[in-house]
BAZA-610400 format. One record per residue: residue in one letter; x, y, z of N, C-alpha, C in turn. Coordinates in steps of 0.1 Angstrom, whole numbers, plus 5000, padded with zeros to 4 digits. Layout:
AXYZXYZXYZ ...
***
This chain:
X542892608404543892498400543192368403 X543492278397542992148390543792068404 X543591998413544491948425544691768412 X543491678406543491598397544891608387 X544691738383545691708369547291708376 X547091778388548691748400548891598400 X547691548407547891388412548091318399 X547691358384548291208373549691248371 X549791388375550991458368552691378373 X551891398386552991308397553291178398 X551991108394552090988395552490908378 X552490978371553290948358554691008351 X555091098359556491168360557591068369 X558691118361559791038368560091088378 X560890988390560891048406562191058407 X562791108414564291128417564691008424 X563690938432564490828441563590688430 X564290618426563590488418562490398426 X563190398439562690328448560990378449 X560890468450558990538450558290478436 X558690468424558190408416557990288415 X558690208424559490048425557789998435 X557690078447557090098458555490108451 X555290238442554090228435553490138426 X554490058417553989958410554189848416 X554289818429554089698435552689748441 X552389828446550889858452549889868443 X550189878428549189878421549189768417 X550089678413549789498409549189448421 X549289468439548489428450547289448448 X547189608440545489578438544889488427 X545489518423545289438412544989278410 X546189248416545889058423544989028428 X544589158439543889118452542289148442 X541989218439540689258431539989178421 X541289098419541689018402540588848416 X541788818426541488708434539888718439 X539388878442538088828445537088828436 X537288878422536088848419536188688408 X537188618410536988508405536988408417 X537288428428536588368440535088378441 X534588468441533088498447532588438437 X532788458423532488428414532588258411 X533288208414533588028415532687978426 X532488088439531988058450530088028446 X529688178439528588168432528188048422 X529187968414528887868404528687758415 X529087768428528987608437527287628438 X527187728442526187788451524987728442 X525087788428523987708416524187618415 X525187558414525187428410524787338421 X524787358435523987308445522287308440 X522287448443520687458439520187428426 X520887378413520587298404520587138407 X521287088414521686928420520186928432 X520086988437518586998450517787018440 X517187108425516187168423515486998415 X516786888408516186758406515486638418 X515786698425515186628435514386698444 X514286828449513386908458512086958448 X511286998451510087088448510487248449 X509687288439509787448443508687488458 X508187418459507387418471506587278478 X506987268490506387128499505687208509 X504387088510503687098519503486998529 X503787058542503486948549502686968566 X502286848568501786888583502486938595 X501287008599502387088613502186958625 X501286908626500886828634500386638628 X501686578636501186468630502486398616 X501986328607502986308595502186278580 X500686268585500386268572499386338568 X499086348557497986438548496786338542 X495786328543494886328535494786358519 X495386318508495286418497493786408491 X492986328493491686348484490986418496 X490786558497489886618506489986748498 X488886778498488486998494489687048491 X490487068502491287198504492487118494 X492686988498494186998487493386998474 X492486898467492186898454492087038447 X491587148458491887318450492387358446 X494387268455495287328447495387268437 X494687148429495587078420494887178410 X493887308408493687368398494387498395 X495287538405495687638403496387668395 X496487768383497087758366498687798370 X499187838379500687838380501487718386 X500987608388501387488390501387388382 X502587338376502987288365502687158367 X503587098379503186948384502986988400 X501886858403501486838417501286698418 X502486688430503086508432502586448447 X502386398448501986338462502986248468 X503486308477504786178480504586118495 X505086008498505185988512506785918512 X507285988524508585968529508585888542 X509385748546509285688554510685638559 X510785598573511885528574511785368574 X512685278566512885178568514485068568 X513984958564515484878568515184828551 X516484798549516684768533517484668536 X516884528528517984398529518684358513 X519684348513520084278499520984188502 X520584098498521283988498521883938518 X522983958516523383958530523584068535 X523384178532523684288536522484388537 X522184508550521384558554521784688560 X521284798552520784948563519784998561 X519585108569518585208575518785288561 X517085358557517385408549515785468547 X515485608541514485648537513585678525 X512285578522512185578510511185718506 X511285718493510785848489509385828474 X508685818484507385768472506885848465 X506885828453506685918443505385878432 X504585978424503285958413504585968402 X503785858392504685868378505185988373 X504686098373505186218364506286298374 X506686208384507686278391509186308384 X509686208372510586218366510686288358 X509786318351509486438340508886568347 X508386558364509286668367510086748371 X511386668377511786678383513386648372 X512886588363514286528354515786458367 X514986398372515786298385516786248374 X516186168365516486078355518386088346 X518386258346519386258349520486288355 X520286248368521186238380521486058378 X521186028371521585868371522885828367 X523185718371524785738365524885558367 X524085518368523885358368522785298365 X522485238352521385158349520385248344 X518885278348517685318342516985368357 X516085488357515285488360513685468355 X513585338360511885308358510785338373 X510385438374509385498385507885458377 X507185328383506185338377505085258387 X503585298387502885248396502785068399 X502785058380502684908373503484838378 X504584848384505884778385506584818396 X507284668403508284778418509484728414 X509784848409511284968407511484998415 X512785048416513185148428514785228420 X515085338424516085408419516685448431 X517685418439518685468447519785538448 X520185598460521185668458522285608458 X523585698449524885598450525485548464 X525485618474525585608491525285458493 X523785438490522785308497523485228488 X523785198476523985108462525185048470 X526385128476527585108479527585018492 X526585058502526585018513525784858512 X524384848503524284728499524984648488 X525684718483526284618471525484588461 X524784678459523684608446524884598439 X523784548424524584448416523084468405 X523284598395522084598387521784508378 X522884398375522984288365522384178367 X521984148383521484038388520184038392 X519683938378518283948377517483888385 X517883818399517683718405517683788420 X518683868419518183908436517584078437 X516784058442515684158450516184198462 X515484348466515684408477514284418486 X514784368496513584338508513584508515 X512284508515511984628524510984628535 X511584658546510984608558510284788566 X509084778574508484878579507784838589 X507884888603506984878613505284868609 X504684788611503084788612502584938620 X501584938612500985048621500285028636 X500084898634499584838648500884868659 X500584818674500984778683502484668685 X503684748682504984608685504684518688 X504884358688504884238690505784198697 X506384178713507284138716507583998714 X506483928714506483818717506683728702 X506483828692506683788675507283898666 X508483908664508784068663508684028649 X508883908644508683918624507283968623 X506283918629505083958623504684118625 X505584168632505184328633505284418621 X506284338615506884448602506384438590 X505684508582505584488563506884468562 X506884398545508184398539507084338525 X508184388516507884418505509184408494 X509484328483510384278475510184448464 X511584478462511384568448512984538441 X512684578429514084538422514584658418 X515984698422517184828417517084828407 X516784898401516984928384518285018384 X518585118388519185248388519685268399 X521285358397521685468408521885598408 X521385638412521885838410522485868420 X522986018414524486038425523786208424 X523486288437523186418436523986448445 X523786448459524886538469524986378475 X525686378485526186288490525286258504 X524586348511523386368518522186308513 X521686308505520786258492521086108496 X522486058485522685978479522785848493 X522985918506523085788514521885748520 X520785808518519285838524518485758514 X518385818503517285818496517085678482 X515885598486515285558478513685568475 X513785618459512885648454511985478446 X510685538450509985408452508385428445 X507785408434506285398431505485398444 X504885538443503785538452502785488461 X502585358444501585228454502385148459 X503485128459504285028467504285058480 X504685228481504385248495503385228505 X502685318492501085258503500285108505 X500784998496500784888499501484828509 X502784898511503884908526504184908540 X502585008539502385118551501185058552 X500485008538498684988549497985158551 X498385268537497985358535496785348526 X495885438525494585408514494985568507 X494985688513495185818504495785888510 X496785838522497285918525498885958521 X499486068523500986128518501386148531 X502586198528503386288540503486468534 X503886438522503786538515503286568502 X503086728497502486768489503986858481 X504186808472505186868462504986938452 X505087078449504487178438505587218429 X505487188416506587248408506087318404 X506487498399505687638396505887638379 X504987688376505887728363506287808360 X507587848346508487968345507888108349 X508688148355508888348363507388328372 X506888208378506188258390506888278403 X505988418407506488408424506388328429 X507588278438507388188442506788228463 X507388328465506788428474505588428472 X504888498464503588548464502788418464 X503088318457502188158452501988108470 X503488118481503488058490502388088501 X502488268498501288318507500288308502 X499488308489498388268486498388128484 X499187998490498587888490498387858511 X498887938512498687928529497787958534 X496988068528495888128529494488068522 X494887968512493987918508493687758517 X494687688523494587578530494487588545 X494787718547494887738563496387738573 X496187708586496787698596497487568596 X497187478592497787348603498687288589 X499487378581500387328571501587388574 X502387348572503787408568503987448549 X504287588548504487578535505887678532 X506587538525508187628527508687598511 X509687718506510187678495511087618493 X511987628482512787538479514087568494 X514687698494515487738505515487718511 X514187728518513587718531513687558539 X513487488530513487308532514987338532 X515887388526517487338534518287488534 X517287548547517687708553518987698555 X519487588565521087588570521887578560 X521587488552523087468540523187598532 X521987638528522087808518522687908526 X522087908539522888048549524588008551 X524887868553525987808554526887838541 X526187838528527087888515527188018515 X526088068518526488238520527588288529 X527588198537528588308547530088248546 X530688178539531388108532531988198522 X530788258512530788378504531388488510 X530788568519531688678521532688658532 X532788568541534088498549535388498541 X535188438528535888458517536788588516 X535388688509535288818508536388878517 X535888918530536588968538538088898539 X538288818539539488778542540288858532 X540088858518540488918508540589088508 X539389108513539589248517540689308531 X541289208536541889268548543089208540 X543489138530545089158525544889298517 X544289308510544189438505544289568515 X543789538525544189648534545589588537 X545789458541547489488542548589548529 X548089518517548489598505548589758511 X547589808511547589948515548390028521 X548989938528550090008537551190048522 X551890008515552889988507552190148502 X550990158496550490318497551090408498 X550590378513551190488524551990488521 X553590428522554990468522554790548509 X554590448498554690538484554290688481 X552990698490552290848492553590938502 X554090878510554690928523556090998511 X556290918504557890978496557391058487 X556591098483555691158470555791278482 X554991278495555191438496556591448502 X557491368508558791428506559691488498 X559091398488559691448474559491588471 X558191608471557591698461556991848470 X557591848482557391948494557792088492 X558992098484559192218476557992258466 X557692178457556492218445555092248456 X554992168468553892218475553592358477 X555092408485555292528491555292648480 X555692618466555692728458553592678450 X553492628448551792598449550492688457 X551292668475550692698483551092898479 X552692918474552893068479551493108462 X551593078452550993108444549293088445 X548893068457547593108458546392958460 X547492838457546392698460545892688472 X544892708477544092658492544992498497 X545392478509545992428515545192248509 X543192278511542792158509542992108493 X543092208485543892128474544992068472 X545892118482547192028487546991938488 X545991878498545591768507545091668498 X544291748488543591678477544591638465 X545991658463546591578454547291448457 X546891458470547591338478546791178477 X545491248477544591188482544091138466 X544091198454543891178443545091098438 X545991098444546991018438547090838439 X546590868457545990738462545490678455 X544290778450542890728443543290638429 X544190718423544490688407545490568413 X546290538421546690428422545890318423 X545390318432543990208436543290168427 X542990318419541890288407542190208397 X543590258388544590168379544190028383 X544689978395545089838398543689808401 X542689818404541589828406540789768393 X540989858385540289838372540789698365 X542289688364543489608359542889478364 X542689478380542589338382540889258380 X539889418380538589358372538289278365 X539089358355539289368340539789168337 X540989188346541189038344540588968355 X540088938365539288828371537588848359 X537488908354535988898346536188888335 X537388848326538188758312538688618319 X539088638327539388488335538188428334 X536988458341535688398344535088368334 X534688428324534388408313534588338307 X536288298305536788188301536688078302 X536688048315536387948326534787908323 X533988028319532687988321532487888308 X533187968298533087918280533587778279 X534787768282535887678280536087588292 X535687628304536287528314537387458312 X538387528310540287498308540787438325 X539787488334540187458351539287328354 X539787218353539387098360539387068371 X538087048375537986978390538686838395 X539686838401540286688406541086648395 X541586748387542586728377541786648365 X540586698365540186638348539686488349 X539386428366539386298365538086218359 X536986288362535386298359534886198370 X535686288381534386198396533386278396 X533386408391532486478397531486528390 X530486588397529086578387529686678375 X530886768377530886878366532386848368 X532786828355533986808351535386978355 X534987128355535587198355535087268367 X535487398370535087448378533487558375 X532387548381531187638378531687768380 X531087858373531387998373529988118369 X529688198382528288248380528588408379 X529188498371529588598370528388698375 X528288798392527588858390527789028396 X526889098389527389278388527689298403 X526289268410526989318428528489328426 X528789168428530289128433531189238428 X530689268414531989348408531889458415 X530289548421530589668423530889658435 X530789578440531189528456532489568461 X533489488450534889468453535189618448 X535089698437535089798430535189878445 X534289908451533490008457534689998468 X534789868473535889858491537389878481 X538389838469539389878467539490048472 X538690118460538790228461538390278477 X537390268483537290328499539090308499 X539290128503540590138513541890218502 X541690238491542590338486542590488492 X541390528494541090668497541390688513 X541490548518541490578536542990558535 X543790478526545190448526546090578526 X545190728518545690818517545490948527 X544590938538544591018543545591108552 X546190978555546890998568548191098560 X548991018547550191098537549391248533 X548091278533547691388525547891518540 X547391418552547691568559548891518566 X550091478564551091458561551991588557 X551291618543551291668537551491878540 X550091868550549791998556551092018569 X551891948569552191948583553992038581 X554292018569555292058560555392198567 X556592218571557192358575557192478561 X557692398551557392538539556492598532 X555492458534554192508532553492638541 X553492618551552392658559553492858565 X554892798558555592938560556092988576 X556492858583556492878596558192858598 
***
């Protein structure tokens, strides 16, 4: 005997008490909601997640190099010039990052510039993160492109052809107590541009022509860092250990992740924090199960006992209980798939879900959405378990029945 064709039999047959039906299609819309909520959560959670690492990939390198000891590099020596031949490296930028003080007009902060070789915009497509004015990055001319953060805090004003931003830097010599102006470079550049990437970025960072820097600093070839953009489907793994091995010990060589480890582990666990929470209302769903399983064998304890006298093994008793669970779970299971992955889709196509109500503060007008298989078998895989554990306890329940067992 088929214990399966028992469990649909039951679970699509009318019940004597209404209430058990009332009971089961409330537990199968719970799964359903609940299954429906996580995978267009995880799934929204995944679109931040890219859309982070698209906002960092215009500004970060797929790979930086920097010293373990010390702050700066050498770039015209042996070992770096080797890498500029290597054929899976698309662009190789030389940057130096510095702290200094930024003056405009009457107004002054702390702030880190980010010196850059011309082809940094083409490759990195910074250009468009801009959302004020022009980026001009060029050796010829001192540009500068800032973040919206700094713009706000000095007040630029890209219209005014007349005022300049002073940039001031400790000498590399010895402090001057006795003359503190003459200790510092400073150096006039004019705002062209503001870009807006994360808000971290945007209060930090101005980007600055290379020789300005090193005109700044009283540098002749030296960087802080070495910035590698790979080209399409290289490892980016395998490139890091064969460029470690080709330069040695005294480098740091970290990928894109790796340069902002905390914030990526910090979105991950955000991800299934999520998750879980979702999975423990579905376990509170589960209970409603139980009861529904619990009346099903009250109900149907007579049909057991004549089952059991006609020769079914006790564990196929156990097993219509347990299959009933299943097909509940499963139904609402599938149902709410079905619609959190038409939802997403939609959302992905159409973006009908506006961020901040459609106002356009934000870099992406709707909500991101990164549909991916794990998640689905993910959520798929825990409905059904907590369906199957929802039912154990009603299946031998079940066994415990006085007419069954003939006692």
């Amino acid at each position: 005997m088929n214990s399966f064709l028992f469990s649909k039999r039951y679970l699509f047959s009318k019940k004597s008490r209404n209430a058990i039906n009332i009971i089961t299609l409330i537990t199968a819309t719970g799964f359903m909601v609940c299954t429906a909520a996580m995978i267009i959560i995880l799934s929204a959670l995944n679109g931040f997640v890219g859309l982070v690492v698209s906002l960092y990939s215009t500004f970060d390198s797929d790979i930086k190099i920097t010293p373990i000891h010390g702050k700066i590099i050498h770039a015209q020596n042996a070992t770096i010039d080797a890498l500029r031949n290597n054929e899976n490296i698309a662009f190789f930028n030389e940057v130096i990052e510095e702290n200094v003080l930024l003056k405009y007009n009457d107004k002054q902060t702390i702030a880190t510039i980010k010196a850059v070789s011309d082809n940094f915009v083409e490759a990195t497509h910074l250009d468009t993160m801009v959302r004020d004015g022009v980026m001009m990055i060029n050796d010829s001319f001192p540009y500068c492109t800032m973040g919206g953060g700094l713009a706000g805090k000095l007040n630029i004003n890209l219209n005014d052809e007349f005022s300049t931003m002073q940039v001031y830097v400790p000498k590399r010599e010895q402090f001057d107590p006795l003359n503190p102006e003459n200790s510092f470079n400073d150096k006039k550049i004019i705002p062209t541009g503001v870009f807006s990437i994360q808000q971290e970025i945007d209060e930090k960072y101005v980007i600055v022509p290379l020789r300005f820097a090193r005109n700044l600093l009283d540098y002749s070839d030296e960087v802080t860092a070495i910035e590698i953009l790979t080209k399409p489907n290289t490892n980016i793994a395998s490139m890091i250990k064969g460029i470690k091995q080709e330069i040695g010990p005294g480098y740091n060589v970290t990928s894109r992740a790796e340069q902002h480890q905390s914030l990526y582990k910090l979105m991950k666990i955000e991800k299934w924090v999520a998750f879980l929470i979702l999975a423990f209302i579905l376990l509170i769903v589960s209970f409603n199960l139980i009861g529904s399983l619990l009346m099903i064998v009250i109900e149907k304890k007579k049909d057991f006992s004549i089952l059991h006298a006609i020769g079914m093994p006790l564990h196929k008793i156990k097993n219509i209980i347990i299959g009933e669970g299943l097909l509940i779970s499963l139904l609402g299971s599938i149902a709410g798939i079905t619609f959190g992955v038409i939802l997403c889709i939609a959302q992905r196509e159409y973006g009908f879900i506006k961020l901040g109500g459609g106002g356009g503060t934000f870099v992406v007008d709707s909500y991101p959405i990164v549909l991916e298989y794990f998640d689905i078998i993910i959520t798929f895989s825990v409905a059904l378990l907590i369906g199957i554990m929802a039912s154990i306890y009603p299946s031998r329940t079940a066994l415990k029945i006085e007419n069954i067992r003939g006692e």
